[in-house]
Residue frames as a rotation matrix with the C-alpha (Angstrom) as fourth column:
UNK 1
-0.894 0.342 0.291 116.79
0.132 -0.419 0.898 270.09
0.429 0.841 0.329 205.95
UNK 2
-0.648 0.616 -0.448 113.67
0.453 -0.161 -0.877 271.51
-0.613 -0.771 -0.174 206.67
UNK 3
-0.269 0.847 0.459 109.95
0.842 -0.025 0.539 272.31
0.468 0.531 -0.706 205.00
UNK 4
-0.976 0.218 -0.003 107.80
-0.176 -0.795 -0.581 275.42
-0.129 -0.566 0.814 205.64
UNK 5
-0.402 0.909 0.107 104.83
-0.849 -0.414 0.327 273.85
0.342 0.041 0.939 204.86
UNK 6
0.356 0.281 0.891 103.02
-0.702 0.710 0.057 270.93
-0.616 -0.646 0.450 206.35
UNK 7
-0.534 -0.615 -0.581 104.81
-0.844 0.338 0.417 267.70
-0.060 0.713 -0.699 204.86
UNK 8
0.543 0.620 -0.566 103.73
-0.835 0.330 -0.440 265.48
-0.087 0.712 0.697 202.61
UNK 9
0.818 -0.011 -0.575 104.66
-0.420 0.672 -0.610 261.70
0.393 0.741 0.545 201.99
UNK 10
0.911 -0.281 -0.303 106.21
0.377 0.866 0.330 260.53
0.169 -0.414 0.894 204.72
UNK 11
0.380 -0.495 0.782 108.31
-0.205 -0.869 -0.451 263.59
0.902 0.011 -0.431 205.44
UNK 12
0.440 -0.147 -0.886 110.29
0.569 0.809 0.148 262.84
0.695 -0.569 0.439 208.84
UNK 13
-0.618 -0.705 0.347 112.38
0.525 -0.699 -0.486 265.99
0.585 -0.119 0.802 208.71
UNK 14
-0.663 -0.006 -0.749 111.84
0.168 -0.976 -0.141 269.68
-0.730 -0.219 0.648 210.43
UNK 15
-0.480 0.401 0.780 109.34
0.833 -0.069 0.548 271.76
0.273 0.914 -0.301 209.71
UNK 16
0.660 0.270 -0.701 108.09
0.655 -0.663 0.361 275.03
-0.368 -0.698 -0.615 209.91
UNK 17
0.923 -0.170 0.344 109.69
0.110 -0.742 -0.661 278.32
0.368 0.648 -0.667 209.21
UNK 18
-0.184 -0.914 -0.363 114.02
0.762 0.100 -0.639 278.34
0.621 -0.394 0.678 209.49
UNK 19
0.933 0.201 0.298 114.42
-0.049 -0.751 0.658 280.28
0.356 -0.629 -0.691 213.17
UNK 20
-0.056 -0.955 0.293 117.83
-0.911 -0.071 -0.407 280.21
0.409 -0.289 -0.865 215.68
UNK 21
0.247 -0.140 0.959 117.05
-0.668 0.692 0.273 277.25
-0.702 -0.708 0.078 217.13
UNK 22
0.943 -0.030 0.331 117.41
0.253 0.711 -0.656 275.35
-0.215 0.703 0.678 213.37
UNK 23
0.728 -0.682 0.070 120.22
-0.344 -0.451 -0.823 277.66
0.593 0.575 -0.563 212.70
UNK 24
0.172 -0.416 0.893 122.09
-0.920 0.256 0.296 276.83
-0.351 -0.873 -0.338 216.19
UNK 25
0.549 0.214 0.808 121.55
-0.328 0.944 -0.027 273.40
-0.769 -0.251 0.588 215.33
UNK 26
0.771 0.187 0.608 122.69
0.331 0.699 -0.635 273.49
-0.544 0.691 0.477 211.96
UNK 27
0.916 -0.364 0.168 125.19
-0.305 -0.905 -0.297 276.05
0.260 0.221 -0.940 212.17
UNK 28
0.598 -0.608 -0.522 129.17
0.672 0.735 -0.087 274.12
0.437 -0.298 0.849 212.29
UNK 29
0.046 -0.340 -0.939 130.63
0.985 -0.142 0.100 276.89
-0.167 -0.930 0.328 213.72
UNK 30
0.781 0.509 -0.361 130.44
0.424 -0.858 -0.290 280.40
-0.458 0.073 -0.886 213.90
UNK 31
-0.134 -0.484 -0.865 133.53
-0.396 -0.774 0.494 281.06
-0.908 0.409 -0.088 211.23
UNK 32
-0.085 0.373 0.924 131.15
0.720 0.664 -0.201 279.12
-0.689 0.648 -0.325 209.03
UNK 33
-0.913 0.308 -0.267 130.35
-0.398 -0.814 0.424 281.58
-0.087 0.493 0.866 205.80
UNK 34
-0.206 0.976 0.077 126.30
0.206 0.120 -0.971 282.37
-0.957 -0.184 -0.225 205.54
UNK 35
-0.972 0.230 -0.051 125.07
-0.190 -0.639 0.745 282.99
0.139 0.734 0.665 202.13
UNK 36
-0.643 0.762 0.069 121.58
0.385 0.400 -0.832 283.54
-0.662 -0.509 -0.550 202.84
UNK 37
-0.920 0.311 -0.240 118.60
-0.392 -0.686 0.613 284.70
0.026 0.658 0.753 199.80
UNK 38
-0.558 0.687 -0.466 115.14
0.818 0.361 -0.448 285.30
-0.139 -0.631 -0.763 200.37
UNK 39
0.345 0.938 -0.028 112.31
0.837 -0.295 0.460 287.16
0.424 -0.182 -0.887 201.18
UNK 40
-0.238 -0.728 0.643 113.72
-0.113 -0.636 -0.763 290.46
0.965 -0.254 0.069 202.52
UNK 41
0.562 0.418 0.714 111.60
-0.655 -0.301 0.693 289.51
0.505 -0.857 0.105 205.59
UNK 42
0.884 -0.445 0.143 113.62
0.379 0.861 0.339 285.86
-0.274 -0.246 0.930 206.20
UNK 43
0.195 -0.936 0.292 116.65
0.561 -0.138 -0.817 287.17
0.805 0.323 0.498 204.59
UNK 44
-0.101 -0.322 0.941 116.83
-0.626 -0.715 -0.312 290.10
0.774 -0.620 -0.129 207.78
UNK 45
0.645 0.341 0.684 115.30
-0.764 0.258 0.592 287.82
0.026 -0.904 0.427 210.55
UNK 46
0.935 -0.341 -0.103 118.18
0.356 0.901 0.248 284.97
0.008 -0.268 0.963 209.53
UNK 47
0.101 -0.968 0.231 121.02
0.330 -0.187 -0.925 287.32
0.939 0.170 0.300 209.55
UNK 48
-0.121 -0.158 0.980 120.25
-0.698 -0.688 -0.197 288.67
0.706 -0.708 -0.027 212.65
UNK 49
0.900 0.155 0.407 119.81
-0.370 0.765 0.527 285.01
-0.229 -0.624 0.747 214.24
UNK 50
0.857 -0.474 0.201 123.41
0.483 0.606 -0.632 284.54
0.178 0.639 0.748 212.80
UNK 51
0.065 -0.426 0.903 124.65
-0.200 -0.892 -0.406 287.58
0.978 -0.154 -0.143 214.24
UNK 52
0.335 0.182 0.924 123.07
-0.942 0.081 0.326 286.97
-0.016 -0.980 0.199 217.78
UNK 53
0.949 0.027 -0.313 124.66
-0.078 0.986 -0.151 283.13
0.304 0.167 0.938 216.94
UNK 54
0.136 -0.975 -0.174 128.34
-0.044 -0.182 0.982 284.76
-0.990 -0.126 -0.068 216.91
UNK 55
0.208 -0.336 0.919 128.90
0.914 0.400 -0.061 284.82
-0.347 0.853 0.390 213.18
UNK 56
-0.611 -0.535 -0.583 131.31
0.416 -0.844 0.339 287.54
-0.674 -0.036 0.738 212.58
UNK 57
0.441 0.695 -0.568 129.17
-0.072 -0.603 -0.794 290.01
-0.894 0.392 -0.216 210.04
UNK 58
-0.088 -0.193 -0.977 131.33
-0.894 -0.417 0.163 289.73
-0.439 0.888 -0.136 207.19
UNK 59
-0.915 -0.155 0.372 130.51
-0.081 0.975 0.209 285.75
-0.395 0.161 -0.905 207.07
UNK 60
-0.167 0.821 0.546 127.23
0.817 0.425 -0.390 286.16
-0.552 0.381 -0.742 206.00
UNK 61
-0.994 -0.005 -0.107 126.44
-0.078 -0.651 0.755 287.32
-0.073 0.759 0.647 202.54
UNK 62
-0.337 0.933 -0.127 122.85
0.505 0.065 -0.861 288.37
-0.795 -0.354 -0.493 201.49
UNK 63
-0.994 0.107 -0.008 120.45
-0.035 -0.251 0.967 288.68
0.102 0.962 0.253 198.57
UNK 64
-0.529 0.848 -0.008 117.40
-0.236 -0.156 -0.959 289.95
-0.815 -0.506 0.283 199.09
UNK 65
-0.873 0.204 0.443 114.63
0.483 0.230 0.845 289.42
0.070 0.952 -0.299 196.74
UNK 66
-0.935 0.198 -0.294 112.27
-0.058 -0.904 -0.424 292.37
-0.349 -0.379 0.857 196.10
């Protein structure tokens, strides 16, 4: 799991904004299914780190919020 803003209260985890290196990491394998909603700006920049991961395009669904 992972924060995007500075953490609070003894936070230990990740932080920062989800990139390929979290996905890589967090990704079990690449006929995993993606369902991914968001920002259209995070929703495009994590399919295409998911894409460039090997996840086959029809594994990852998307919802964009406008």
């Amino acid at each position: 799991m992972t924060v995007t803003r500075e953490p609070r209260g003894g936070w230990a985890g990740r932080h920062g904004r989800i990139d390929r290196t979290l996905l890589g990491e967090a990704l079990p394998g690449r006929e995993a299914w993606c369902l991914v909603c968001g920002p259209p700006a995070m929703v495009g920049s994590t399919r295409a780190s998911l894409l460039a991961l090997g996840v086959h395009e029809g594994r990852v669904l998307v919802e964009r919020y406008e």
